[in-house]
C-alpha positions in Angstrom: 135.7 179.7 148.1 137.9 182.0 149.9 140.1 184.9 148.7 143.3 183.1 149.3 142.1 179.8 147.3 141.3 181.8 144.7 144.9 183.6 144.4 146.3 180.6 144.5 143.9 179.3 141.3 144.7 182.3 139.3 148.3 182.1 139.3 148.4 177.7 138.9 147.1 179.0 135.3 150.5 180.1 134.3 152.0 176.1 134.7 149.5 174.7 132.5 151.6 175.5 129.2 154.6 177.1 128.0 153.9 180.3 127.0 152.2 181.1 130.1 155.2 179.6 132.1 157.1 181.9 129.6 154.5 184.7 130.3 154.8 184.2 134.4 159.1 184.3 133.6 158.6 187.3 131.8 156.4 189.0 134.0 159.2 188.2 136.9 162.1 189.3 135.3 160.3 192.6 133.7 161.5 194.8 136.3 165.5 193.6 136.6 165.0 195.7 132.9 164.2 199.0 134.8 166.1 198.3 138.1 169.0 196.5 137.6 169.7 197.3 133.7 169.2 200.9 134.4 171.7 201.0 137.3 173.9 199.2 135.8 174.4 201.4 132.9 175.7 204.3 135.1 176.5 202.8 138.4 179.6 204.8 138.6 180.2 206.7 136.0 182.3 208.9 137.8 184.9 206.0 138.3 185.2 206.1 134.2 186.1 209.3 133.6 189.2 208.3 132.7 188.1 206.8 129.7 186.9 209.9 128.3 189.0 212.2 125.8 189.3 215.5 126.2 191.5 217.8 124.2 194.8 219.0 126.8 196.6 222.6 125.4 199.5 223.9 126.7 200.3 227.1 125.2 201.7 228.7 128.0 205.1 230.4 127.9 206.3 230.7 131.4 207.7 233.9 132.8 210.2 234.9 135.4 209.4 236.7 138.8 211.9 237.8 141.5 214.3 236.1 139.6 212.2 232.6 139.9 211.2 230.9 136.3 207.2 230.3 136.9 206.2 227.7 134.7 202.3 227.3 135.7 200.8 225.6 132.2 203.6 222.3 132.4 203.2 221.9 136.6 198.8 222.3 135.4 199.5 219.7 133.0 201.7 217.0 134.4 199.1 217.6 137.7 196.2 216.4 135.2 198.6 213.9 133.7 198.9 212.2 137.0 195.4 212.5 138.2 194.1 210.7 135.1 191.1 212.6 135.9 190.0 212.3 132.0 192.0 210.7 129.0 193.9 213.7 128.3 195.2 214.3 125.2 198.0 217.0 124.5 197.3 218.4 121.1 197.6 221.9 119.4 194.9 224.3 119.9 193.3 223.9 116.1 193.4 220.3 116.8 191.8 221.2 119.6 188.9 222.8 118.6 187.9 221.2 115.4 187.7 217.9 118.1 185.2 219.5 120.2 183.3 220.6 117.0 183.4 217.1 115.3 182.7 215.0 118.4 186.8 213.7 118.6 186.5 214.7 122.5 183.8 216.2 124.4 185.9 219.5 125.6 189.2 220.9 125.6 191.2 222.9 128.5 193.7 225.1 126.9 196.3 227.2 129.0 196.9 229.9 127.3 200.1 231.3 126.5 200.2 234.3 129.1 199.1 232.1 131.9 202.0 232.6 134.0 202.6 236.2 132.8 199.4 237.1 134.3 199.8 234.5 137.5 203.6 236.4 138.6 202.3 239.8 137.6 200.9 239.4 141.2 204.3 241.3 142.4 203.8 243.5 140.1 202.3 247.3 139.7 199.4 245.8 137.2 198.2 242.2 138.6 196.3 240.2 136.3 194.5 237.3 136.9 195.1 234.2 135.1 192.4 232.3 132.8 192.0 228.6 132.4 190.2 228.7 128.9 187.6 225.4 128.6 185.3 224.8 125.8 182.3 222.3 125.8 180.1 221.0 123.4 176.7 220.1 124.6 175.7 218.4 121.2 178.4 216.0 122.5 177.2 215.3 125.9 175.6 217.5 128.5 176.1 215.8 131.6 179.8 215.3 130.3 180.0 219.3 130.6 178.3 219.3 133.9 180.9 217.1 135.3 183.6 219.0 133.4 182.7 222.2 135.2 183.4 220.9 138.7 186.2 219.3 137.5 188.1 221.9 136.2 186.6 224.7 138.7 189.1 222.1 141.2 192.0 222.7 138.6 191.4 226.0 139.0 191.2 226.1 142.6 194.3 224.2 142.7 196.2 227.0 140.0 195.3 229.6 142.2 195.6 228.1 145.4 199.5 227.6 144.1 199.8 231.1 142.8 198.4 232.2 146.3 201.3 230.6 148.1 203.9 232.5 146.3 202.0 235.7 146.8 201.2 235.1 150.3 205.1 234.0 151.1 205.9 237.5 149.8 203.3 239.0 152.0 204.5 236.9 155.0 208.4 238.0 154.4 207.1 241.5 154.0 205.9 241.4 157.3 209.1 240.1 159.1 211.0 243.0 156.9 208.0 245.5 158.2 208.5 244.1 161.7 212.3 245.4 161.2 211.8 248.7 160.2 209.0 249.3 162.6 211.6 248.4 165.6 214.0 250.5 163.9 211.7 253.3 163.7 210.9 252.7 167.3 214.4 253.1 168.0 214.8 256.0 166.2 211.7 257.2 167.8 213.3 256.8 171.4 216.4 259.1 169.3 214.0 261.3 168.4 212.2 261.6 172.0 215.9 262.2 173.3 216.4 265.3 170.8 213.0 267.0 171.3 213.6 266.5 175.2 216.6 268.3 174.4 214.9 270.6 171.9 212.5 271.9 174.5 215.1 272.9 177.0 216.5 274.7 174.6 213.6 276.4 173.6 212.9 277.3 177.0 216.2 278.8 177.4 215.9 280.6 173.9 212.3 282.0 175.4 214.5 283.2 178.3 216.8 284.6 176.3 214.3 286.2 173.7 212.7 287.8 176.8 215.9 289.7 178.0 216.7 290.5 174.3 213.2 292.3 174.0 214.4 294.2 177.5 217.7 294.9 175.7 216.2 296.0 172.4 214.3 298.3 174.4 216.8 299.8 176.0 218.7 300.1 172.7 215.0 301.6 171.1 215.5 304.6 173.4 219.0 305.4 173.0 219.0 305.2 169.6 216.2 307.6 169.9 218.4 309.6 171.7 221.1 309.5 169.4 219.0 310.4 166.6 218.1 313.5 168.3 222.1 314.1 169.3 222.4 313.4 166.0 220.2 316.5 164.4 221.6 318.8 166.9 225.2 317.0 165.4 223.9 318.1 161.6 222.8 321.4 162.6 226.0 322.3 164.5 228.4 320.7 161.4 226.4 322.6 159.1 227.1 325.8 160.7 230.7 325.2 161.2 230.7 324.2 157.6 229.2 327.0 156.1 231.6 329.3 158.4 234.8 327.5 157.1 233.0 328.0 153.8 233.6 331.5 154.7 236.5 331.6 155.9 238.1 329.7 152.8 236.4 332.2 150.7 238.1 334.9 152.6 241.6 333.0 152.6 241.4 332.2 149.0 240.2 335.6 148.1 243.4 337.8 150.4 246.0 335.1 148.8 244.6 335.4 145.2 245.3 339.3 146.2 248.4 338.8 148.6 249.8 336.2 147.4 251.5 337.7 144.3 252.8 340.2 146.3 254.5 338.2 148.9 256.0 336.3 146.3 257.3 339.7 144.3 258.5 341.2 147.9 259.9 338.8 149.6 263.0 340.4 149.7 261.6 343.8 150.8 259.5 342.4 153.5 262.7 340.3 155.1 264.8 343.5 154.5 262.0 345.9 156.6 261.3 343.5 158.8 265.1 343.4 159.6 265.3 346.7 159.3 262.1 347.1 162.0 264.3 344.1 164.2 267.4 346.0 164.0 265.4 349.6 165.0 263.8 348.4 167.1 267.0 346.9 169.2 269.2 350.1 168.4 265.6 352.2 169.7 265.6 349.9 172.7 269.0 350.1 173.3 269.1 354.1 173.0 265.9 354.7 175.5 268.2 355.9 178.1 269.8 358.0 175.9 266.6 359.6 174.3 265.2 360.6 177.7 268.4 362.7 178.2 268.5 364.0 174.9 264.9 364.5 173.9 264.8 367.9 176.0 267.7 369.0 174.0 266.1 367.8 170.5 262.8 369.6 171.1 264.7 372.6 171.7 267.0 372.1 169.1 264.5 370.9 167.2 262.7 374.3 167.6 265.2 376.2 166.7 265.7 374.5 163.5 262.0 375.4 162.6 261.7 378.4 163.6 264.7 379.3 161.6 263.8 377.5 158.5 260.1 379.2 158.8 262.1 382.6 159.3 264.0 381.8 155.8 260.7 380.9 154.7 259.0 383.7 155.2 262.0 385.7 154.3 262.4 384.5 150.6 259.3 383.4 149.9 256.2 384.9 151.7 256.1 388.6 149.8 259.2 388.1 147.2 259.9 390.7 144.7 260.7 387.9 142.0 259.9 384.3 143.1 262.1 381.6 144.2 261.9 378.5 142.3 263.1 377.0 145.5 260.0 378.1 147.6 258.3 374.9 147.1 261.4 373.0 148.7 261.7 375.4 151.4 257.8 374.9 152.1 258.0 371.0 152.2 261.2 371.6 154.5 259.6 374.0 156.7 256.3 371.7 157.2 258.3 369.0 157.9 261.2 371.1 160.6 257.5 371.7 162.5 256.8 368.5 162.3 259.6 367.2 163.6 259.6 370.0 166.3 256.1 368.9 167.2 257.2 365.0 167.2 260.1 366.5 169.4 257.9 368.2 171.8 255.6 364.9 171.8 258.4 362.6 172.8 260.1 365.3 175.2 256.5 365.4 176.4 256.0 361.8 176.6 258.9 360.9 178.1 258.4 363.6 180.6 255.1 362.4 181.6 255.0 358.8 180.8 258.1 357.7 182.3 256.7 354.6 183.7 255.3 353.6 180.7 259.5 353.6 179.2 259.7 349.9 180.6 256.5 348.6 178.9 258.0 350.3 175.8 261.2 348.3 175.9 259.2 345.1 176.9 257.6 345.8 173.6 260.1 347.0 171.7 262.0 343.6 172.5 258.8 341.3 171.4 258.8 343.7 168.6 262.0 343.2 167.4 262.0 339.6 168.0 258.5 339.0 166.0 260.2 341.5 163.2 263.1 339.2 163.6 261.3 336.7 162.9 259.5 337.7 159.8 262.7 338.6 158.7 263.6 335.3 158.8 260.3 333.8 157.3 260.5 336.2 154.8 261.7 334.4 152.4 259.2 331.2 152.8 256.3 333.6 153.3 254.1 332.7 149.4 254.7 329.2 150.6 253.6 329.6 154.2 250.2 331.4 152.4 249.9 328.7 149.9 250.3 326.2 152.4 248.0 328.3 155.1 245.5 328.4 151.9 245.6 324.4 151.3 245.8 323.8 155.7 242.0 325.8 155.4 240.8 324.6 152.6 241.2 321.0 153.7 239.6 322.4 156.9 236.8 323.6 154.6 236.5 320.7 152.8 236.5 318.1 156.2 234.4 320.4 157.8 231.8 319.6 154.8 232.7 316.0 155.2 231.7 316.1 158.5 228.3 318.2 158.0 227.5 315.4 155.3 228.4 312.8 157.6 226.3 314.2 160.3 223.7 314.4 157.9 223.6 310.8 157.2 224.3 309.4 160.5 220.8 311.5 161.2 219.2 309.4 158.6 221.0 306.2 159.5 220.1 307.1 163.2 217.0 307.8 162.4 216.2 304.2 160.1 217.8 302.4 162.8 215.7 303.9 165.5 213.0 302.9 163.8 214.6 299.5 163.2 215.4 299.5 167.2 211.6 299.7 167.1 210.4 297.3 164.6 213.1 295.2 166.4 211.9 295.9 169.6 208.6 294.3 168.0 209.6 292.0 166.3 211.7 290.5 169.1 208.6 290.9 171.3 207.3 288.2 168.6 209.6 286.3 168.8 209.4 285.9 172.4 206.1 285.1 172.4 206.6 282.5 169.4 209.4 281.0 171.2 207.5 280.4 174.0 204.3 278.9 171.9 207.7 277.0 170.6 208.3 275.9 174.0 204.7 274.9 174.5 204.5 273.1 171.6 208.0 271.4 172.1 206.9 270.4 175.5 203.7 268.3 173.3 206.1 267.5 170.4 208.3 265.3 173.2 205.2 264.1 175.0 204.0 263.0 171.7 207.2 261.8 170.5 207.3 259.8 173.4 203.8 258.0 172.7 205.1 257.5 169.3 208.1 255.9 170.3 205.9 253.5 172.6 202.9 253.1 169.9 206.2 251.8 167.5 207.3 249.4 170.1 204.0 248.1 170.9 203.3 247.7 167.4 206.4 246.2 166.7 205.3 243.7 169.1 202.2 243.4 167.1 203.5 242.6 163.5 204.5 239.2 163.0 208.3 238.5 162.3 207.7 234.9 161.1 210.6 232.2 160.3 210.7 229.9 157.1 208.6 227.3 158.9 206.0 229.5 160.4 206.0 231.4 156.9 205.2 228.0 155.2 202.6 226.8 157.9 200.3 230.1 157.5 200.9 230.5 153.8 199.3 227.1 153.2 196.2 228.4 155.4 196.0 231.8 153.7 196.2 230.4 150.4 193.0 228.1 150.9 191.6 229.3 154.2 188.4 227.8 153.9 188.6 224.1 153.2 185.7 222.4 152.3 185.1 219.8 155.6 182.7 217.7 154.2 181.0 214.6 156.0 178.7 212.3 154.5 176.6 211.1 157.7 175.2 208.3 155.0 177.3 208.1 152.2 176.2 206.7 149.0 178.8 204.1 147.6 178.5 205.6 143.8 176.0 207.1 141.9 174.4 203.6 141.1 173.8 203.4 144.9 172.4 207.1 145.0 169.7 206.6 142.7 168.6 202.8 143.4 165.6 204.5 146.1 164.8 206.1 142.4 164.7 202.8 140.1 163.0 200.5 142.3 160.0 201.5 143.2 159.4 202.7 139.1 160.5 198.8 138.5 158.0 197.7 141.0 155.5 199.5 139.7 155.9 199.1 135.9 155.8 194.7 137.4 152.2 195.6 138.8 151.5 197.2 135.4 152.8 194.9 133.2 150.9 192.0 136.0 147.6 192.9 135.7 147.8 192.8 131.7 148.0 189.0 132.5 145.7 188.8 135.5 142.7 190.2 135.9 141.9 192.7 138.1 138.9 191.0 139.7 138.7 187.3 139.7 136.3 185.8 137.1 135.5 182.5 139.2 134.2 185.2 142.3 132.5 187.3 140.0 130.3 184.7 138.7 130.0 182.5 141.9 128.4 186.1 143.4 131.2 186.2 146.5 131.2 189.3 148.5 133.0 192.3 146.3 135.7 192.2 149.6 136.7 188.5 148.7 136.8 189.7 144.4 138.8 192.4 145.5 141.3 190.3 147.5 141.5 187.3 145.1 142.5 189.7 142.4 144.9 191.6 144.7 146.4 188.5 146.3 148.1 186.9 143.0 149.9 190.0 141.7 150.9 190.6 145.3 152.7 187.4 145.3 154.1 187.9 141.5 155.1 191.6 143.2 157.3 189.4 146.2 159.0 187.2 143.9 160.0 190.5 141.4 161.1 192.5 144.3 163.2 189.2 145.7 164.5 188.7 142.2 165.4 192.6 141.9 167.1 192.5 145.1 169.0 189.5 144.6 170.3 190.4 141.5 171.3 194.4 142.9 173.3 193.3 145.6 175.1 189.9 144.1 175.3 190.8 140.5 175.7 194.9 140.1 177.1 195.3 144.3 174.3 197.4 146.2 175.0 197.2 149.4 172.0 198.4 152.2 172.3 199.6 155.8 169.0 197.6 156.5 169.0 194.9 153.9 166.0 192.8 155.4 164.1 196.3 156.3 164.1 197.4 152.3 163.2 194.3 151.0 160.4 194.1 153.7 159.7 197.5 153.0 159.4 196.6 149.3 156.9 193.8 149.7 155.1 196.5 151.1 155.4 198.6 148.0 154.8 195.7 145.6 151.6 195.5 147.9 150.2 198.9 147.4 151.1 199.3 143.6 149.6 196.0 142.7 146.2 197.7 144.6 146.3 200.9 143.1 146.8 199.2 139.6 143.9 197.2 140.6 141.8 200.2 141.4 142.5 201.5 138.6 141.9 198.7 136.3 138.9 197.4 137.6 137.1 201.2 137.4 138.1 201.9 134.5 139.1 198.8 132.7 141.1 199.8 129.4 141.1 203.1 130.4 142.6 202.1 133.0 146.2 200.9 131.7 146.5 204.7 130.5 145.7 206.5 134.0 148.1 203.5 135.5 150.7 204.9 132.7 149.8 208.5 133.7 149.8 207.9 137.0 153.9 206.8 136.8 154.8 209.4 134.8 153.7 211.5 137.5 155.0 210.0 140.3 158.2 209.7 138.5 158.5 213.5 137.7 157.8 215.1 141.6 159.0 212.2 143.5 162.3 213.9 144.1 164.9 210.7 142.6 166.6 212.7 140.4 166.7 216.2 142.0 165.1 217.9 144.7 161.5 218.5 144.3 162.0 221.9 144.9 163.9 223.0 142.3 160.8 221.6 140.2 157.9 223.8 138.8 155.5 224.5 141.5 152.7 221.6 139.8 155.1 218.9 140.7 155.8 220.2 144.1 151.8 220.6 144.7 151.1 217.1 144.2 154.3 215.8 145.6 152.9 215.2 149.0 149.5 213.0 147.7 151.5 210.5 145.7 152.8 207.3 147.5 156.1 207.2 145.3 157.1 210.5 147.0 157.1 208.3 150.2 158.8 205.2 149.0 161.6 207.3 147.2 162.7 209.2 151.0 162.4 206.2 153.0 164.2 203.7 150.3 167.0 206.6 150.7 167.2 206.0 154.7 166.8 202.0 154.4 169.9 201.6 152.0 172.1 204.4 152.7 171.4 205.1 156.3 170.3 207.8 158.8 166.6 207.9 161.2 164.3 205.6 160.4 160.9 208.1 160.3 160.4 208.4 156.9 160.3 204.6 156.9 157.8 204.2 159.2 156.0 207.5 157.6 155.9 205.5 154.6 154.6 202.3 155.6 151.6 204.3 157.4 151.4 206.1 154.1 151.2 202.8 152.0 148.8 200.8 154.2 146.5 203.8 154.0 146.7 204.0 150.1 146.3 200.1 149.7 143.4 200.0 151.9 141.8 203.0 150.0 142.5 201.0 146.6 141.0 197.8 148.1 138.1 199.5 149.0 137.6 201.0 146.0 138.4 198.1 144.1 135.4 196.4 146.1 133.1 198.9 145.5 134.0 198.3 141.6 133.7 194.8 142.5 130.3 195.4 143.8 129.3 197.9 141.0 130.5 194.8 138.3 128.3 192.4 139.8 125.5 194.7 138.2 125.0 193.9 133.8 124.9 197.4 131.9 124.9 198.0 128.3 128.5 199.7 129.0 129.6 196.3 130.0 127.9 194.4 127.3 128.9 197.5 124.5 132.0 198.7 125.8 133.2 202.2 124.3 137.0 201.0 124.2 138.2 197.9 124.3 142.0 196.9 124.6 
């Protein structure tokens, strides 16, 4: 009987009765409890959120910035009010917290009440960021915190994004207020370049000018030199004259201490002789004529007078008999007759001989009696004339000391400013040089100037000077520059849809399992009839491969009508799936017929690790490195990546990667399941004794 037959026996057993029609109805709708109850438990779980209850604080007091009220915990809250994100639920922040402890909602988000304190202390000296305060409770849910995190890290993306515009705006009308001080500045620069331009001419001319003042001071070095020697001489010369005035007053005071009692006692005397002298003199002047004619005649006369007198003399008093009291008298008389006779005898004589001389005489006499004249008539005034010629040298003393003192300090000034002439001479030699480093640097100070004036231009060309629009345009890109630009090549409808490659081939498998619990792995009829351990392979392959097609068309059917999977190659997955159905029922055969009760455990174990490196859940990498060792040598690794292209899209490879992948596995299993076959076809006292039976 042939393999086909044979199927077809094995499975007309299950319409003999009711429980194995039960059994058969069963064993079909088995794996709509893995697939479809499984995904549609959470096929979009993410759509529901809104039916969850989280906690929803708003402490927040608002605060004021630039004269703006910033109220960022009431605009945060009506913005998750609207979203309906989750079923918010404002409450206080105890009531708050004892929910999350006790289960009342699975988190809270609390704004806290410095939130916008810290958010407009951006414009501020101390900015402080802002903190969005969220507590979870995994005893509650895990995954429910998972999604929370990514929910709220948008909230927060969203706060700040807001709190970046504001900042931003500030920045932007900072640079259109920077882009007007710059051009002022340039301006002022241009000013600026005018002045120094200006500037270095005049240093220049102050250079020139500096340079004939060092000529000048030279000049004025070398006369002052020459004045301070002038000068010494000067003091030497005063000092002289001063100590001879010195003198002199001595002298003056000295003769008037002496004289000037006297003049003032014989005042009258003097003025009387002196006019006495005046008046001789005159009547001596007037009477020359007359004393040339006479003075012959007086000398004689004269002579006679004496010699008679000297006679009488002798007579009475030269050899008395008694002595003449008189003698004495006589004596003086006598002397002075001679005398006279001699003075006689001198004028005759002088008049005799000096004749010529007579008219000098009267010249003199005549200056003589006017100079005695004028005494005479000074006379009376002559203490004050000495008191006053006392006080005329005194004062002459006392300037001529002035002077010497002076002398002596224009010597010294001379001499500190010659020495200043030098030091100035110097000095302004210094200053020439300076002012023409001046000039040199002045000269760079305007080129510079002038590259300052057209590096402020140029870079008031450079800042931005944007208006409201532009402002707004660019604040909204600086304040979330990089925008997430996502696109799903394939995208998967809903989370359902996501992991339906994950479900289905586990439900498939789990029908083989549960399949060959009813059917035997090798066909009883064959086994005894001695067929060929290809056709008992094969007639216990075929029925479970036809139980497989009706669960996967059942599956299918019920996915896309009842729960709303929808495939990019509907008639490719389900084809693709018979194919699956086709290789588990073999390997469950395998694994069956080898091992027989043992067998349903290794078919168990065998899921379990298919289910944990196959990748449905997350990638196999991020599993431990076991999983990802024997990822690669499990057919469930296949069926999961190409299940993904066939329902939600993209290149077909992995498909047809997987169906070579299959065939080979359920052509190994046959195989093997023939040699088993082959090997049962032998009676052992394992077979008749078995160690475990189930």
């Amino acid at each position: 009987m042939r393999s086909p037959k044979l199927a077809a026996l094995e499975l007309r057993r299950f319409g003999r009765g009711k429980l194995p029609r039960a059994a058969l109805v069963a064993l079909l709708l088995l794996p709509l409890l893995y697939g479809a109850l499984y995904l549609w438990s959470f096929w979009d779980p993410y759509g529901r959120l809104d039916r969850i209850p989280v906690a929803l604080v708003n402490d927040d007091k608002g605060a004021t910035a630039d004269g703006k009220r910033i109220t960022a915990g009431d605009d945060i809250t009506e913005g998750l009010l609207d979203s309906e994100v989750f079923d918010w639920r404002r409450v206080s922040a105890e009531q708050a917290r004892a929910g999350v402890e006790d289960g009342t909602y699975y988190l809270s988000l609390t704004m806290p009440a410095d939130l916008s304190k810290r958010i407009a202390s951006s414009s501020g000296d101390s900015p402080e960021t802002g903190a969005l305060q969220v507590r979870t409770n995994d005893a509650n849910n895990y995954i429910v915190g998972q999604i929370s995190r990514t929910v709220f890290s948008e909230v927060r993306t969203a706060a700040s994004t807001k709190a970046s515009r504001s900042f931003l705006d500030k920045i932007f009308v900072s640079f259109s207020d920077i882009h007007g001080a710059t051009a002022k500045a340039a301006d002022g620069a241009d000013d600026l370049k005018g002045g120094i331009g200006k500037a270095e001419k005049g240093s220049k001319a102050l250079a020139d000018g500096l340079k004939d003042a060092e000529n000048g001071s030279g000049e004025l070095s070398e006369g002052l030199q020459k004045l301070d020697t002038g000068s010494g001489d000067l003091q030497t010369g005063s000092r002289k004259v001063a100590d001879g005035t010195q003198a002199l007053a001595d002298k003056v005071n000295a003769l008037a201490g002496r004289a000037g009692p006297f003049l003032k006692d014989n005042e009258k005397a003097i003025g009387d002789t002196a006019q006495l002298v005046a008046d001789s003199a005159e009547v001596v002047r007037g009477n020359l004529d007359t004393l040339v004619k006479a003075a012959p005649t007086a000398a004689k006369g004269a002579h006679t007078a004496s010699d008679a007198l000297a006679a009488v003399y002798r007579a009475r008093c030269e050899n008395p008999v008694l002595p003449d009291p008189a003698c004495a008298d006589l004596k003086k008389a006598k002397e002075n007759a001679a005398d006279v006779a001699t003075v006689a005898d001198d004028l005759n004589t002088l008049i005799a001989d000096q004749d010529g001389d007579l008219k000098t005489m009267r010249t003199r006499l005549a200056t003589l009696q006017q100079q005695a004249q004028a005494l005479a008539d000074r006379a009376p005034h002559l203490s004050e004339d000495l008191d006053d010629a006392v006080t005329r040298v005194n004062a002459l003393n006392t300037g001529a000391r002035k002077v010497a003192a002076g002398a002596k300090e224009l010597h010294s000034g001379l001499g500190t400013a010659n020495t200043g002439a030098g030091d100035l001479n110097e000095g302004v030699g210094r200053l020439k040089t300076g002012a023409e480093d001046l000039n040199g640097g002045m000269f760079k100070l305007s080129d510079g100037s002038g590259r300052l004036a057209d590096g402020l231009h140029d870079g008031a060309e450079q800042i931005p000077d944007y208006d409201e629009q532009e402002r707004d345009a660019r604040t909204a890109v600086m304040a979330d520059p990089v925008q997430l630009a996502s696109k799903d090549l394939h995208r998967a409808a809903n989370y359902g849809t996501g992991f339906a490659p994950y479900f289905i081939p586990l439900s498939l498998w789990v029908g083989a399992m549960v399949a060959y619990m009813l059917i035997p792995p090798m066909n009883r009829r064959a086994l005894a009839a001695g067929a060929s351990a290809w056709r008992i392979a094969l007639a216990g392959w075929l029925p479970v491969v036809a139980v497989g097609v009706l669960q996967t068309t059942a599956l299918m059917a019920v996915l896309h009508w009842a729960i709303g999977l929808e495939m990019a190659h509907a008639a490719g997955t389900v084809g693709f799936l018979f194919l699956v159905a086709a290789c588990f029922a073999a390997l469950v055969q395998w694994l069956n017929a080898r091992f027989g009760a043992a067998g349903r455990i290794l078919v168990l174990a065998l899921l379990m690790l298919q289910l944990t490196s196959a990748g449905g859940t997350y990638p196999v990498q991020t599993s431990p490195g076991f999983f990802n060792a024997i990822h690669p040598y499990l057919p469930m690794s296949y069926v999961v990546e190409a299940l993904r292209r066939l329902i939600t899209g993209g290149g077909l490879e992995p498909v047809w990667h997987a169906c070579v992948v299959l065939v080979a596995f359920t052509a190994g299993a046959l195989a093997l399941t023939a040699l088993s076959a082959r090997r049962r076809q032998v009676w052992t006292l394992d077979r008749l004794h078995p160690e475990l039976s189930l």
